[in-house]
C-alpha positions in Angstrom: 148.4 120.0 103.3 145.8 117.3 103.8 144.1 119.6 106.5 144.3 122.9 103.9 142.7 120.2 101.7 139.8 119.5 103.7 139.0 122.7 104.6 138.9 123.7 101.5 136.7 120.7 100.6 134.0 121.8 103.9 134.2 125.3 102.7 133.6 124.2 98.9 131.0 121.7 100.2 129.0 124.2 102.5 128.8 126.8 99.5 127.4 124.2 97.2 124.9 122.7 99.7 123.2 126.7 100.1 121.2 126.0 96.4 117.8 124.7 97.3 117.7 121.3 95.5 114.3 120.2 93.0 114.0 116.6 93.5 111.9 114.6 90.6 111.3 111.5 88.8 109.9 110.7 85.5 107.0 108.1 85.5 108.0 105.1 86.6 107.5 102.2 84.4 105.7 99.2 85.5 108.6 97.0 86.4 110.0 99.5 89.0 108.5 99.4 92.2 110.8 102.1 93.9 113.4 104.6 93.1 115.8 106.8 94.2 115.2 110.5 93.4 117.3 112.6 91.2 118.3 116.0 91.5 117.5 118.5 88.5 120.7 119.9 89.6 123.5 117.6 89.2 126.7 119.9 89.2 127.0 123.4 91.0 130.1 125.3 92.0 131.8 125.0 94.9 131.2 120.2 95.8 131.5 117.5 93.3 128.2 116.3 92.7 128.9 112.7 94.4 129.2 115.1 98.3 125.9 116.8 97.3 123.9 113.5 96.3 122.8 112.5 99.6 122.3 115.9 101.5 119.3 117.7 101.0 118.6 121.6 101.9 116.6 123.5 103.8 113.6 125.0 101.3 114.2 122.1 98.8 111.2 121.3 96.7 110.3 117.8 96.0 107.9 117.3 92.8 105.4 114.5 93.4 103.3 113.1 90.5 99.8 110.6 90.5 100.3 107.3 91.3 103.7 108.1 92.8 104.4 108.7 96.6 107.3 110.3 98.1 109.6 109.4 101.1 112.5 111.4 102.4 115.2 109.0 104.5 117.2 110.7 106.8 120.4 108.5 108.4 118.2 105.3 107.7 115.3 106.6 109.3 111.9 107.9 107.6 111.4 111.3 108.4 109.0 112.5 105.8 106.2 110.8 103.7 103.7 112.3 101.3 101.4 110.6 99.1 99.5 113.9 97.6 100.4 115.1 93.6 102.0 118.5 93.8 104.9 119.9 95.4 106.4 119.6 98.7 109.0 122.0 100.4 111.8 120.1 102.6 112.4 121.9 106.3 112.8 118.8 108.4 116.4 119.7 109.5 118.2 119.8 106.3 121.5 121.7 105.4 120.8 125.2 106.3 120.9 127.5 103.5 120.8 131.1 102.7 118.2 131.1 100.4 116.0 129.6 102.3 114.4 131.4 105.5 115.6 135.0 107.2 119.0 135.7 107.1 120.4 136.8 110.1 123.2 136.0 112.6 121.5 132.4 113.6 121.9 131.6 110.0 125.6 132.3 109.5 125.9 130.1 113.0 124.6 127.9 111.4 126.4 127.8 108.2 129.4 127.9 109.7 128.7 124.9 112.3 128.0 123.0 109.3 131.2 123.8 107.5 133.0 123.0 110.6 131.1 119.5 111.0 132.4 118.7 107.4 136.2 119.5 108.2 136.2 116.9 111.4 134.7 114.4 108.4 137.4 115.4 106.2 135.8 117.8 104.4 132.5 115.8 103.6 129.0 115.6 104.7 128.8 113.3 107.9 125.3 112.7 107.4 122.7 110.6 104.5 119.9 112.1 103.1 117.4 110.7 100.3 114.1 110.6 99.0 112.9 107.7 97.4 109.8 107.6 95.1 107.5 104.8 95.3 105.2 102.9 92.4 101.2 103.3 93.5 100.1 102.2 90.5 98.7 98.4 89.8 101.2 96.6 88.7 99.7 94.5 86.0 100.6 91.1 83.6 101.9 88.8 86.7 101.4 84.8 85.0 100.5 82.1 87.5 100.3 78.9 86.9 99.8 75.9 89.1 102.5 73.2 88.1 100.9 70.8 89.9 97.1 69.5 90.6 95.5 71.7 93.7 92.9 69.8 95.6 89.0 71.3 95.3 86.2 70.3 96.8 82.7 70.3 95.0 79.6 70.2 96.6 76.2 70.6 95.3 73.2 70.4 97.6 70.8 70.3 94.3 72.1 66.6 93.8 73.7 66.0 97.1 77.2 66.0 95.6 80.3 66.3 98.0 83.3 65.1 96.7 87.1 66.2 95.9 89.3 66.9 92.9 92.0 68.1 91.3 92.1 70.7 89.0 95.4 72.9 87.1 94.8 76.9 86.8 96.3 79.4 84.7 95.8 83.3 84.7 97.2 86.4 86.1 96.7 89.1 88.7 97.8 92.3 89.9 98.9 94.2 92.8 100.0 97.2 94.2 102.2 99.0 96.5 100.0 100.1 99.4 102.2 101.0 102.7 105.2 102.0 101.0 106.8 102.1 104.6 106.4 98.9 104.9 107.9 98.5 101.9 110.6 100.6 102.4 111.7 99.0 105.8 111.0 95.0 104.8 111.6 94.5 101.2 113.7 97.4 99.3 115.6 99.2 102.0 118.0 101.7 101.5 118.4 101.5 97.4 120.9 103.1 95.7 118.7 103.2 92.5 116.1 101.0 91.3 114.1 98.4 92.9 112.1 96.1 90.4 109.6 93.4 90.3 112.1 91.1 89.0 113.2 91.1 92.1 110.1 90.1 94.6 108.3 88.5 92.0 109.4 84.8 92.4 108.6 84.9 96.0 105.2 86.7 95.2 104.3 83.7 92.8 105.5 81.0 95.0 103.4 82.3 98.3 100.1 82.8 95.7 100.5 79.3 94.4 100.7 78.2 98.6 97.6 80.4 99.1 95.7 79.1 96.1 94.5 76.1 98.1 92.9 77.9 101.2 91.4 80.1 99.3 89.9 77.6 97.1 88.5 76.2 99.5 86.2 79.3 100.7 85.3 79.5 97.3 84.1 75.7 97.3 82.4 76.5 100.9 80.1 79.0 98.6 79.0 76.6 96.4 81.1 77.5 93.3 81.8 74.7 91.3 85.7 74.7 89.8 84.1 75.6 86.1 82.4 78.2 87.3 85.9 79.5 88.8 86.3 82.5 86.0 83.1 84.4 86.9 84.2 84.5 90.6 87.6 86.6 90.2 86.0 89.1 92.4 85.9 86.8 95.6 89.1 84.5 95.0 91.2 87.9 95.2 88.8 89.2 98.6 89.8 85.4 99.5 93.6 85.7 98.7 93.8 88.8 100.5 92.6 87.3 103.4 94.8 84.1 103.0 98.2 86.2 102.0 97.3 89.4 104.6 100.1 88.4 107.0 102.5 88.3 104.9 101.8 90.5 102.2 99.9 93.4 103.4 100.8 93.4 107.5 104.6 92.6 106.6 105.2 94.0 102.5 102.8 96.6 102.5 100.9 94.9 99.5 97.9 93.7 98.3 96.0 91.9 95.4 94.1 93.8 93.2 92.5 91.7 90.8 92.7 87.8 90.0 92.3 86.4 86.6 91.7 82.8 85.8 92.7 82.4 82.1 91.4 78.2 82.3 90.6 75.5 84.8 90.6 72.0 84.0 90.3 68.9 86.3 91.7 65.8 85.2 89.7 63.3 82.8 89.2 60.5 85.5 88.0 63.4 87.7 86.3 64.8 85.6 84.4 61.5 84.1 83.7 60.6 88.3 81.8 63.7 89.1 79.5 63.3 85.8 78.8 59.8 86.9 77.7 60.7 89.9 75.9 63.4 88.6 74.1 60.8 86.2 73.4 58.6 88.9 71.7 61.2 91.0 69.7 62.5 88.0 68.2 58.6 87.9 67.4 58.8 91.5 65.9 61.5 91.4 63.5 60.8 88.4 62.3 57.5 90.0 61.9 59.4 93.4 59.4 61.3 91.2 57.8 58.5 89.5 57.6 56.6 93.0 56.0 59.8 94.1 53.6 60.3 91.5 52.1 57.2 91.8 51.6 57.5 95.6 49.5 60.7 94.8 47.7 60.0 92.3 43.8 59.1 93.4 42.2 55.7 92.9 39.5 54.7 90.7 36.4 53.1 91.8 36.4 49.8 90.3 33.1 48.6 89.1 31.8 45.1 90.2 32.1 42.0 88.6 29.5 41.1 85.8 28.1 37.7 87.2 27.8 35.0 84.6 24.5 33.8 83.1 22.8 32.0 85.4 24.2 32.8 88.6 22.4 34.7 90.9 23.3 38.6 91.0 24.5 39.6 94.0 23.0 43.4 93.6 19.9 44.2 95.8 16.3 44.1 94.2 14.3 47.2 93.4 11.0 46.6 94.6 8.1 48.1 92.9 6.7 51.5 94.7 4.3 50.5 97.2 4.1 46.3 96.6 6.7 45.7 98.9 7.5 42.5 96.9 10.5 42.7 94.3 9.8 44.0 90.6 11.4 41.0 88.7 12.8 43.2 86.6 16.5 42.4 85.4 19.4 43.9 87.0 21.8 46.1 85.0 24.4 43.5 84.1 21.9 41.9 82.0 22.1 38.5 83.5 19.7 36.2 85.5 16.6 38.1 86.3 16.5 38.3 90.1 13.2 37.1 91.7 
């Protein structure tokens, strides 16, 4: 009886696999990063739908929507991938079917070698088939925040400043799926339905918090000073990126989108240390000026001494034209006449 059974389950199960299958999701929210596909079909005559889940036909469509990407899994191993919007048509070596292709004598062997392979399971499919959607889309609203001080450094040629502090940062950023392979093979795996950011999202928040402090510190290397730190988003995420690509992008297949810093504060002692120092260079360099502009500036020609009544004036004597004697006039300082 058990072997009537399980042909009768092979035969049942080989006649249900012949309808071409339409695989689909709806739009994935943002907290799912990957999902198994469902079948608009879920019950046809001739298999219970839990034999027909994960075996795909020949000639079955697969309907693939923006900011979504498909891949089909065949025994654990990625045979198709499609990242285009529209519809793709399954013929990788599915289940044959009748529907799909000519039908001729190859097609009944076919059938029937299938039908055979399902009574030496016991009347199920001895293989795994799936397609899995992935989430393209940024995924947005990720809080950070730094629970403890992270060391920056902040220089300023202008006033020779080169000293370091620690400051607390709060914000968000986004990222997105970019190798879904990747993914698939090092972070999800073989699903049986959703995978969610709930799930990766701790470690994502821990690594960002370790990377914070490199990065900083190519951002300090500019010349950025840490409350200027909100108008440079652009190049803390190109510096994260670089930070994080091992392990994100080369071994997760994901990458920062955009960083947002929400507030940056040092502490008060820091804080009061570089605007002392700041004062201090400010004094040095307004005396440097004064010391400067004193050194430039051009000396006067100081006039002589006014001699005192009575003493003899030590200017020369203009002589009268042509007497060669002197003129006995009085000299200008209006003292002793000369002789």
């Amino acid at each position: 009886m058990g072997l009537i059974a399980a042909a009768l389950n092979a035969a049942g199960g080989t006649l249900a696999s012949q309808w071409k299958e339409y695989f689909y999701v709806d739009s994935l929210p943002d907290n799912v990063l990957a999902r198994k596909a469902e079948k608009k079909v879920k019950a046809r005559f001739g298999g219970s739908r839990r034999e027909d889940d994960n075996v795909i036909s020949d000639g079955s469509v697969v309907a693939v929507a923006d900011g979504q990407c498909m891949m089909i899994v065949d025994q654990g191993k990625i045979v198709d991938f499609c990242a285009e919007p529209g519809e793709y048509v399954f013929e990788q070596g599915g289940e044959p079917s009748i529907f799909y292709g000519p039908f001729n004598g190859e097609k009944m062997k076919a059938v029937l070698k299938t039908t055979f392979d399902r009574l030496s399971f016991g009347g199920q499919a001895g293989r795994d088939q799936r397609v899995y959607f992935f989430n393209t889309k940024e995924i947005l609203g990720n809080k950070y925040g730094t629970p403890s001080p992270v060391p920056f450094r902040v220089v300023d040629g202008n006033i020779g400043l080169d000293v370091d502090i620690s400051i607390r940062c709060f914000g968000e950023y986004s990222y997105r799926v970019t190798n879904p392979m990747l993914f698939y093979t090092n972070v999800c795996g073989n699903v049986e339905g959703d995978y969610t950011r709930e799930q990766i999202d701790s470690q994502l928040k821990s690594e960002l918090l370790t990377a914070l402090q490199p990065a900083f510190a190519k951002i300090s290397e500019m010349g950025v000073r840490y409350s200027a730190l909100p108008g440079h988003t652009t190049e803390i995420a190109a510096a994260l990126n670089d930070v994080l690509s091992e392990k994100w992008a080369d071994l997760r297949g994901v990458e920062i989108v955009s960083f947002g810093v929400n507030s940056v504060k040092a502490s008060e002692e820091d804080e009061a240390m570089v605007k002392e120092k700041e004062k201090k260079k400010e004094r040095g360099a307004r005396h440097s000026k004064r010391v400067l502009r004193r050194t430039l500036r051009p000396r006067r020609r100081r006039r002589p001494r006014r001699p005192e009544r009575g003493a003899s004036c030590p200017r020369p004597v203009r002589r009268q034209r042509g007497s060669g004697r002197a003129a006995g006039r009085p000299c200008r300082c209006r003292g002793w006449t000369p002789w």
